[in-house]
C-alpha positions, 0 to 999 in steps of 0.5 A, a space after each residue: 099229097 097225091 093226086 087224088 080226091 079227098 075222101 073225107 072221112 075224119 071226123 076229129 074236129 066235128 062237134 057232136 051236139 047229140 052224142 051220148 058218153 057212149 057215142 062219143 066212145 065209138 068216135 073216138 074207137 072209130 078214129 082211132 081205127 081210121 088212124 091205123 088204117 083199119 076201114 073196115 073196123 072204123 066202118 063197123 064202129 060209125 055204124 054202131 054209132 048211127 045205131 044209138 043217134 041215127 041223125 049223126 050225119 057225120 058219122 054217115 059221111 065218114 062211112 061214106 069217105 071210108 068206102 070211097 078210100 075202098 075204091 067202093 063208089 056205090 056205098 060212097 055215094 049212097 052213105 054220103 046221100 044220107 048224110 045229106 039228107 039228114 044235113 042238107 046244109 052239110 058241105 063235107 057230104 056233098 065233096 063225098 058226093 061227088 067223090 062217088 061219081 068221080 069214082 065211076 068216072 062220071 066227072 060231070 055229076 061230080 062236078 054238080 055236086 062238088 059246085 053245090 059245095 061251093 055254094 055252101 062254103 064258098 072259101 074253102 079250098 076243097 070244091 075247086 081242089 076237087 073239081 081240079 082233079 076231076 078235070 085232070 082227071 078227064 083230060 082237061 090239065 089248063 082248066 085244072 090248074 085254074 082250079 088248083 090256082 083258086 083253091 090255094 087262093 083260098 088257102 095258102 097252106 093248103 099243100 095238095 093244092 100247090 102239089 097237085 099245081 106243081 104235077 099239072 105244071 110240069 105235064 104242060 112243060 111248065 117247070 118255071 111255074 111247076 118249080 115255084 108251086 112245088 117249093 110252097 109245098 116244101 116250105 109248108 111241109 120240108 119232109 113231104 117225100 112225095 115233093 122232094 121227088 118230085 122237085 127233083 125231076 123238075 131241077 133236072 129238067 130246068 138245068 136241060 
């Protein structure tokens, strides 16, 4: 639960509609791969996918999340661009997108394509969660929280977003408010050791 984009590349809850017995085996190799952190096996198999059902834009986005885990944007954006031109209505693509061009610091093209997510799911917690980061990213923190306070609107159990509250809070000196966000992520998730830090040094700093 960092700070950081989400690059969407598990595909365990997607529906395949058009895969064969033996697509489906690659799938579940490829996740099985994602899930040991092997990108570059998981790449491998997606692409094998692709080979026998060329319009499995899922597998097309995974590849493109996996590349953006990398660090690599240009197989990010161009892997999630054809994704979307197989799906142009498929949201998860577009939130890769805009991961790409975040990657090479163009928050302004990363927020067009993070809105036309929006646009296609309008209560799902990722596009503002990703235009959050992209603004803290760029120096903009009030304007962030804004957004990490609409996707946690969305979804009240969506950690990253109450994280990446607490982090943005406590840079603006607002540990009152940092305090409160970063125990919703403890309630939700009692082990994360990224939040158990971090309420430390906000504790200490409420007792100053």
């Amino acid at each position: 639960m960092k700070k950081t984009f989400y690059f969407l590349f598990l595909i365990c809850q997607l529906t395949y509609s058009q895969d064969t017995p033996k697509t489906n085996e690659l799938i579940k190799q490829a996740l099985v791969y994602e899930q040991n952190g092997d990108v570059q096996n998981a790449i491998i198999t997606h692409k094998k996918t692709l080979q026998i059902n060329p319009k499995s834009f899922q597998s097309a986005n995974s590849i493109a999340g996996l590349y953006g885990q990398l660090g690599d944007s240009e197989n990010e954006i161009s892997w999630a661009e054809q994704a979307i031109k197989i799906n142009p209505k498929y949201y998860l693509a577009y939130i890769n997108l805009g991961n790409g061009y975040a990657l090479k610091s163009n928050f302004a093209k990363a927020k067009e394509y993070y809105k036309m997510a929006d646009k296609l799911e309008p209560s799902n917690p990722l596009a503002p969660y990703s235009i959050g980061v992209a603004e803290e990213s760029n120096g903009n923190i009030k304007s962030a929280i804004s957004y990490y306070e609409q996707s946690v609107s969305r979804d009240n159990t969506f950690e990253n977003g109450y994280f990446n509250l607490a982090a943005a809070y406590a840079n603006i000196k607002d540990f009152k408010n940092s305090d409160k966000n970063i125990k919703k992520v403890l309630q939700l998730n009692p082990n994360a050791s990224d939040a158990q830090e971090m309420q430390k040094h906000i504790t200490k700093e409420l007792l100053k």
